[in-house]
C-alpha positions as CSV (number, residue, x, y, z in Angstrom):
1,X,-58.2,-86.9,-31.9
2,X,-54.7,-86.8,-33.2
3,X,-52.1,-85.3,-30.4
4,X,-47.9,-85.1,-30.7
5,X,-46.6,-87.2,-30.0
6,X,-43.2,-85.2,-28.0
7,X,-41.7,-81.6,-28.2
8,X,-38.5,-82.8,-29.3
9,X,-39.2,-81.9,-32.7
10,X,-39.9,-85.3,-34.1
11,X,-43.3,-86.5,-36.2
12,X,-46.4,-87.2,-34.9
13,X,-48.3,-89.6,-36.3
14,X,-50.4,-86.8,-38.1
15,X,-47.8,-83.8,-38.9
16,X,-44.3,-83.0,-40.1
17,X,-41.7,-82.2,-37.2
18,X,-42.4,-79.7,-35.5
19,X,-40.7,-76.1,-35.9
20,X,-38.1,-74.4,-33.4
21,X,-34.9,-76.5,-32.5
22,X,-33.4,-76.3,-29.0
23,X,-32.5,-72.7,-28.0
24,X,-33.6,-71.3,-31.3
25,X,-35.1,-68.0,-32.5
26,X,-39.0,-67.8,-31.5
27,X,-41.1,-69.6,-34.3
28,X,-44.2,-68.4,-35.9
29,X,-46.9,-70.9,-35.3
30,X,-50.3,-71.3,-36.9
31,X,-52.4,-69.0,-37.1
32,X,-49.5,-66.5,-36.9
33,X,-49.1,-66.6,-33.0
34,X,-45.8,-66.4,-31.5
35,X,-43.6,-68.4,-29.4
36,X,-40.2,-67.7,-27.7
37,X,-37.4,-69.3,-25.8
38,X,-39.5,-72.9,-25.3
39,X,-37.4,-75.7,-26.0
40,X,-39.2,-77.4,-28.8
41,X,-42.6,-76.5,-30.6
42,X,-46.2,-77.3,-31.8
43,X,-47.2,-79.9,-33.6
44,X,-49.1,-79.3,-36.8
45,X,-51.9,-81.2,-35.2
46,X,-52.1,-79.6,-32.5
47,X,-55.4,-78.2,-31.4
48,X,-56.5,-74.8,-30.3
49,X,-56.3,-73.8,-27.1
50,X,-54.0,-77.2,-26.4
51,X,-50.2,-76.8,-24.7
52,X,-47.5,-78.6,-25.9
53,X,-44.3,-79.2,-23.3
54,X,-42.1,-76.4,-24.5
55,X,-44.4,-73.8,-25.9
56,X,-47.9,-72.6,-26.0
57,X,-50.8,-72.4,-28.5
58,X,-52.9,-69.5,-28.9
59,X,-54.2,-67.9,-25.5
60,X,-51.7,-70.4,-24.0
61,X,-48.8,-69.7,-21.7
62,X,-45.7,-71.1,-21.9
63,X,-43.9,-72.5,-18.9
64,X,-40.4,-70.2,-20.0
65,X,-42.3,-67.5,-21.7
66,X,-45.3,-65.5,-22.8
67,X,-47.6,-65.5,-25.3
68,X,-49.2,-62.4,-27.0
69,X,-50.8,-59.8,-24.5
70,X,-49.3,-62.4,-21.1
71,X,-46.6,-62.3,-19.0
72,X,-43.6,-64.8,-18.8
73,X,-43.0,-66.4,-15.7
74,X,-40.2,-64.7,-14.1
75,X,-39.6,-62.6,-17.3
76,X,-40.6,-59.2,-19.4
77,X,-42.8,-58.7,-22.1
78,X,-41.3,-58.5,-25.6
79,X,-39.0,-55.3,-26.4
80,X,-38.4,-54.5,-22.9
81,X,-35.2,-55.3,-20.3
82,X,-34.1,-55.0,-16.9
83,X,-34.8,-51.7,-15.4
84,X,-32.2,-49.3,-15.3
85,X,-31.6,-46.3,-12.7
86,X,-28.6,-43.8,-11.9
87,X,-25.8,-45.3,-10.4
88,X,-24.8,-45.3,-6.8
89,X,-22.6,-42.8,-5.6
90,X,-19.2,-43.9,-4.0
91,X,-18.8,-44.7,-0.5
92,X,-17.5,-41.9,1.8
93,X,-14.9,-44.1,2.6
94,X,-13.5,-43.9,-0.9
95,X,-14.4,-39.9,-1.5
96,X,-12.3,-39.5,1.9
97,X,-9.7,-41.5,-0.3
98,X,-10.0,-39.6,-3.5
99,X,-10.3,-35.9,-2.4
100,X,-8.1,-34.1,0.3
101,X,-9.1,-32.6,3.5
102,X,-9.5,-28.9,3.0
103,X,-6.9,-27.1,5.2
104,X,-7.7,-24.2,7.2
105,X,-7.2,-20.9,5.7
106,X,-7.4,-17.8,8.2
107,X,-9.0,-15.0,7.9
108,X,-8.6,-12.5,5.3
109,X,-7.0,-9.9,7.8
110,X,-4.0,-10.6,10.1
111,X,-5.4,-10.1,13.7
112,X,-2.2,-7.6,15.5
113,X,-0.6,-9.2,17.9
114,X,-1.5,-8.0,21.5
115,X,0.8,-5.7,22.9
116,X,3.5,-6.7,25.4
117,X,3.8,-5.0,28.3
118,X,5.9,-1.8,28.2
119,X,6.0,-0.8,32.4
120,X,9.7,-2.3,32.0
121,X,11.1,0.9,29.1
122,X,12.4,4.2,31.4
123,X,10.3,6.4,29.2
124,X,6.8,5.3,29.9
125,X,4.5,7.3,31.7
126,X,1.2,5.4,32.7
127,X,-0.7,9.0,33.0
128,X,0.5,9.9,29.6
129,X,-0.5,10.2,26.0
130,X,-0.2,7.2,23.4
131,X,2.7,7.9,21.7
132,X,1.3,7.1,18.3
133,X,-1.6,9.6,19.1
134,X,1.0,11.9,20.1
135,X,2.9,12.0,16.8
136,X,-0.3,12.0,14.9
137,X,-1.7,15.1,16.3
138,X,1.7,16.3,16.2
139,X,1.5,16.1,11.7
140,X,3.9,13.3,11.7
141,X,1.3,11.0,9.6
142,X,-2.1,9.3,10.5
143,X,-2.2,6.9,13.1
144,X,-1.8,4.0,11.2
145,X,1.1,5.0,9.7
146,X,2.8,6.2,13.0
147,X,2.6,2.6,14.7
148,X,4.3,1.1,11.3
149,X,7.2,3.6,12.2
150,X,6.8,2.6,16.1
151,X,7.5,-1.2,14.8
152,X,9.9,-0.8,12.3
153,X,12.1,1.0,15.1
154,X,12.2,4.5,13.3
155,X,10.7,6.7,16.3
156,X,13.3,7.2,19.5
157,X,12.4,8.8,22.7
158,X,14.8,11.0,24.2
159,X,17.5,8.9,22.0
160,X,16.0,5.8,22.8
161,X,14.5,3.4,20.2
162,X,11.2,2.1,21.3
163,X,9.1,-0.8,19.1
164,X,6.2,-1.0,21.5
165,X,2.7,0.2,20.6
166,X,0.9,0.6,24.1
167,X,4.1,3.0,25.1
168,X,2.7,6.3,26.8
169,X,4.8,9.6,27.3
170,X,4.3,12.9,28.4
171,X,4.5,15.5,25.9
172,X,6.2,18.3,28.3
173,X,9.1,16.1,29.7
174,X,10.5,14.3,26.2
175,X,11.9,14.3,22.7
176,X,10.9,12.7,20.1
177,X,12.5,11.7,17.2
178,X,11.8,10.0,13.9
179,X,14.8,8.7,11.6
180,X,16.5,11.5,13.4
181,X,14.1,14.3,12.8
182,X,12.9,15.9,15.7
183,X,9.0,16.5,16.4
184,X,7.7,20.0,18.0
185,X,5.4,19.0,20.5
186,X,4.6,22.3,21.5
187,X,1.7,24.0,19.8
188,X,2.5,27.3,21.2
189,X,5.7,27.4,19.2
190,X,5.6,28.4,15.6
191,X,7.6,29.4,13.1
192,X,7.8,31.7,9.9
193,X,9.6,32.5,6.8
194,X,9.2,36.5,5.5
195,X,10.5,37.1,2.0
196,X,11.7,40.5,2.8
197,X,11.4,43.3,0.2
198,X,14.3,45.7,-0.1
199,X,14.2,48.8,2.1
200,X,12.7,47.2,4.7
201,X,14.4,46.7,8.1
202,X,15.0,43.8,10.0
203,X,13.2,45.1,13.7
204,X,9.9,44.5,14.7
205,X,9.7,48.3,15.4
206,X,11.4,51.3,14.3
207,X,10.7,55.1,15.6
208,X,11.1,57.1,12.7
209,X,8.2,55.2,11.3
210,X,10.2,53.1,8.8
211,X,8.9,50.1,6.9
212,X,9.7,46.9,9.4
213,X,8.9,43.2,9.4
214,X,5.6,44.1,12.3
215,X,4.1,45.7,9.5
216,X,3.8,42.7,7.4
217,X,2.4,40.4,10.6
218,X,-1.1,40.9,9.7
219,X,-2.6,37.2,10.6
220,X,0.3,37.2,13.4
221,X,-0.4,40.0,15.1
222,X,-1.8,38.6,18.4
223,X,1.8,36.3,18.3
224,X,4.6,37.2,19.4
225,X,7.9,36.4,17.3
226,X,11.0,37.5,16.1
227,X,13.6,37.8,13.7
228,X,16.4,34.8,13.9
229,X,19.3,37.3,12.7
230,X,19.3,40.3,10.4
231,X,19.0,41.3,7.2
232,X,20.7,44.6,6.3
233,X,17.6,47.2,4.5
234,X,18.9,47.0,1.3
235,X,19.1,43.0,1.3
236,X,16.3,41.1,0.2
237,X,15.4,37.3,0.7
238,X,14.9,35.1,3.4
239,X,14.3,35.7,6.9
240,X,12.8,33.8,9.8
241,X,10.6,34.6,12.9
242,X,9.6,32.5,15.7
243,X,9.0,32.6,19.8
244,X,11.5,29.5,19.9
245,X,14.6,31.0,21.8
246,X,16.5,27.7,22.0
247,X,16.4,27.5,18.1
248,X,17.4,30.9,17.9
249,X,20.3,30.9,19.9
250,X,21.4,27.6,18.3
251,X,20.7,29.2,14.9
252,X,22.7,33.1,15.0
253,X,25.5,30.7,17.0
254,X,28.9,30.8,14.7
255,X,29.4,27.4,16.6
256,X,26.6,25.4,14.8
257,X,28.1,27.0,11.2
258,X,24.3,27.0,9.7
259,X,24.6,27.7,6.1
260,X,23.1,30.4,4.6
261,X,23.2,30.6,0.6
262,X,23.1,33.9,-1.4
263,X,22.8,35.4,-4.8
264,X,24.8,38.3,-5.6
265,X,24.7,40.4,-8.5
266,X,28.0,42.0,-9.7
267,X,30.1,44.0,-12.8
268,X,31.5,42.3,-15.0
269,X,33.6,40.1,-16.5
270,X,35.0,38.6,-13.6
271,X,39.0,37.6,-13.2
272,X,39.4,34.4,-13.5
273,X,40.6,33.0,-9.6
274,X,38.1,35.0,-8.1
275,X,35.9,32.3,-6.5
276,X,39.1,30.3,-5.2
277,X,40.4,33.4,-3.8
278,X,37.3,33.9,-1.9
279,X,37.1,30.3,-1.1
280,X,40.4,30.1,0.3
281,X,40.0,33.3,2.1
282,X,40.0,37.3,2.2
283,X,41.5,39.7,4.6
284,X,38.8,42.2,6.2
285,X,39.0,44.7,8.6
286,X,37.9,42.1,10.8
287,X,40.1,39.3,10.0
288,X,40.2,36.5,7.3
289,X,36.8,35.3,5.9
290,X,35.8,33.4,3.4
291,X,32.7,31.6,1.1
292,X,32.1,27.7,1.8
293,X,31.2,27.8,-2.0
294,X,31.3,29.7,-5.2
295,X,29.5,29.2,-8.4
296,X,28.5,31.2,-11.5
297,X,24.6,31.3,-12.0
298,X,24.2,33.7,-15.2
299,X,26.2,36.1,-17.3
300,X,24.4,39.1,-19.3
301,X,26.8,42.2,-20.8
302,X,28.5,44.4,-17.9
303,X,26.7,41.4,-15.0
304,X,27.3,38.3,-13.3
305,X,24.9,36.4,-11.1
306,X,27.0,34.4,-8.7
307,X,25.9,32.0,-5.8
308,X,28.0,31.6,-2.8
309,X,27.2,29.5,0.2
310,X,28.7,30.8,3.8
311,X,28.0,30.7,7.8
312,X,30.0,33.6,8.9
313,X,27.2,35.5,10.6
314,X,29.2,38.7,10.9
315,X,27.3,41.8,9.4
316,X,27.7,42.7,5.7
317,X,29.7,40.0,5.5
318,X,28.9,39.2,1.8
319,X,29.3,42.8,0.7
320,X,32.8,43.5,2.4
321,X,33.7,40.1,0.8
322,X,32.9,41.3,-2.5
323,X,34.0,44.7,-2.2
324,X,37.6,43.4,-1.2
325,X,38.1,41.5,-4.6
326,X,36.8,44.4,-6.5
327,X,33.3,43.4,-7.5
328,X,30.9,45.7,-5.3
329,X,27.1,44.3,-4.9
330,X,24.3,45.7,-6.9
331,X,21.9,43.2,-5.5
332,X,21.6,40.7,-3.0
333,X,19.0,38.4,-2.3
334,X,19.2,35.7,0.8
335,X,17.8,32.2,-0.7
336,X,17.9,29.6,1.8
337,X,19.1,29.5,5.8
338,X,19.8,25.9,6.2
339,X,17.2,23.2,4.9
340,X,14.4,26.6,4.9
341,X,14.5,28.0,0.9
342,X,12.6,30.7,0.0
343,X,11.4,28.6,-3.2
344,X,9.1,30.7,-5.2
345,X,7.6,33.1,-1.9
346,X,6.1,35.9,-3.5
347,X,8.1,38.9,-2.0
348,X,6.5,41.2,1.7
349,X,4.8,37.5,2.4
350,X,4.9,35.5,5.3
351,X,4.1,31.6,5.3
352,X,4.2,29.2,8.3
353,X,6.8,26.7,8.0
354,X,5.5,23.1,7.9
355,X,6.0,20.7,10.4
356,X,8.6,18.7,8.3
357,X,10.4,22.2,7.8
358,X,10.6,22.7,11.3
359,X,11.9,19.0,12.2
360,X,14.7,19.6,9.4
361,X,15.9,22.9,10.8
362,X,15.6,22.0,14.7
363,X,17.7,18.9,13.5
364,X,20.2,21.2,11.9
365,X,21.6,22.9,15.1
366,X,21.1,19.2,16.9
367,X,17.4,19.7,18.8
């Protein structure tokens, strides 16, 4: 029986060399089996089923590889390599390293700071109201917005500024204030503005049975007000009514010079000098008087509207003023009394002033 001589490749004494060098590509043997990665080959001569150093024959293994359908020793079968998986994620050590630390956000709403103790301010009363609540129920604005005004330093109490939130007062004893304007705490005051019609007379009561301002109190009958000065019957406009006597004391004063503004209808044409006559002042029976302001409203033939502003209080003052320069009145109508206008009041109505209407005019004569 012929056998190779070596699986170096060189000839046998029966065969050619055999095929595959060192290293090489695997060979194709006979009978069309295959060999891989074996140093060397097989002999022509070699026999079936026999094993060479290097390789194998058919349904032999090799010592580096496999043959068809077998396992290599420490290897894969044909086609296939190491298997892969997903790679590792990095260490927390390096994520630490790569990604900041989250900082702390708050919450979403400011807490308010607790409130710091206010038995050291003069004005707070311990058995009193909040003052917030107070200005709230008061009309000032909600309750929210009142402790914004408390903070910013806009409120004062009894012309003291107070920031403080937990502050408590008593509403019979003290003035409040906000950016100057004084808040009525008392409910039972109230306060009116009657567009009076002409021919009707400025009493709450009048025995010949004449038209007066009681007979246009119809919702106000069970309070009881009255008129802050006088209108005389053939004047028409604005007149006020409240139960406040303070304010109406302070108001009819000549010392507190409240403006009242007019609109007088006259002949014309008008001399020219006129207004800064009246402006610098005419004699009356009375003495000298004269208009804080004079302007020209409206012209039609044989008329002139005129507007004049003035706080002499004296009675008929605006007709002996205009009767004195030659101009009599054909009409006059009272517009405003202070901040208070009469704005677009139908005429024999009464309307309850607004809590911001009352702060302006109680801050006009310094309440």
């Amino acid at each position: 029986m012929a056998t190779s001589r070596s699986s170096s490749g060189r000839p046998g004494p029966g065969g050619r060399r055999g095929p595959g060098a060192q290293g090489g590509k695997p060979r194709t043997g006979q009978g069309g089996k295959t060999f891989q990665g074996g140093r060397g080959g097989t002999g022509r001569g070699a026999a079936p089923g026999g094993t060479t150093r290097g390789g194998s024959a058919q349904g032999g293994t090799a010592k580096g590889g496999a043959a068809k359908g077998g396992a290599a020793k420490g290897g894969a079968a044909k086609g296939t390599g190491p298997e892969r998986g997903p790679r590792p994620f990095a260490s927390s050590e390096k994520s630490a390293r790569r990604m900041p630390a989250t900082p702390y956000r708050p919450p979403h709403r400011k807490r308010r700071p607790k409130n710091p103790p206010v038995d050291r301010l003069d004005q707070h009363d311990p058995n009193g109201v909040r003052l917030q609540k107070l200005m709230a129920q008061a009309g000032v604005a909600s309750r929210r917005v009142c402790e914004e005004m408390i903070e910013a330093g806009r409120v004062q109490i009894n012309g003291e500024t107070v920031t403080e939130l937990g502050i408590r007062v008593d509403p019979a004893t003290v003035e409040i204030h906000v950016d100057g304007v004084r808040v009525q705490l008392d409910e039972n005051l109230v306060y009116y503005a009657f567009n009076k019609p002409e021919g009707v007379l400025s009493t709450m009561e009048d025995p010949e049975g004449r038209p007066c301002v009681a007979d246009y109190l119809n919702n106000q009958k069970n309070e009881r007000v009255f008129h802050v000065g006088r209108l005389d019957v053939e004047t028409e406009g604005l007149l006020l009514l409240t139960n406040d006597g303070e304010l109406t004391n302070r108001l009819t004063h000549p010392s507190y010079e409240v403006p009242k503004t007019y609109l007088v209808q006259v002949r014309g044409p008008m001399d020219k000098g006129i207004g800064a006559a009246m402006k610098a002042g005419v004699e009356l029976e009375d003495g000298i008087a004269s208009v804080d302001s004079f302007r020209l409203v409206d012209s039609t033939p044989g008329h002139l509207l005129v507007e004049v502003v003035l706080h002499s209080g004296r009675n008929r003052i605006v007709r002996r003023l205009f009767d004195a320069v030659g101009h009599p009145v054909e009409k006059l109508v009272r517009t405003q009394v202070g901040p208070i206008r009469i704005g677009d009041q139908r005429q024999g109505t009464i309307r309850r002033l607004s809590r911001t209407e009352v702060g302006h005019l109680l801050a006009s004569v310094g309440m």
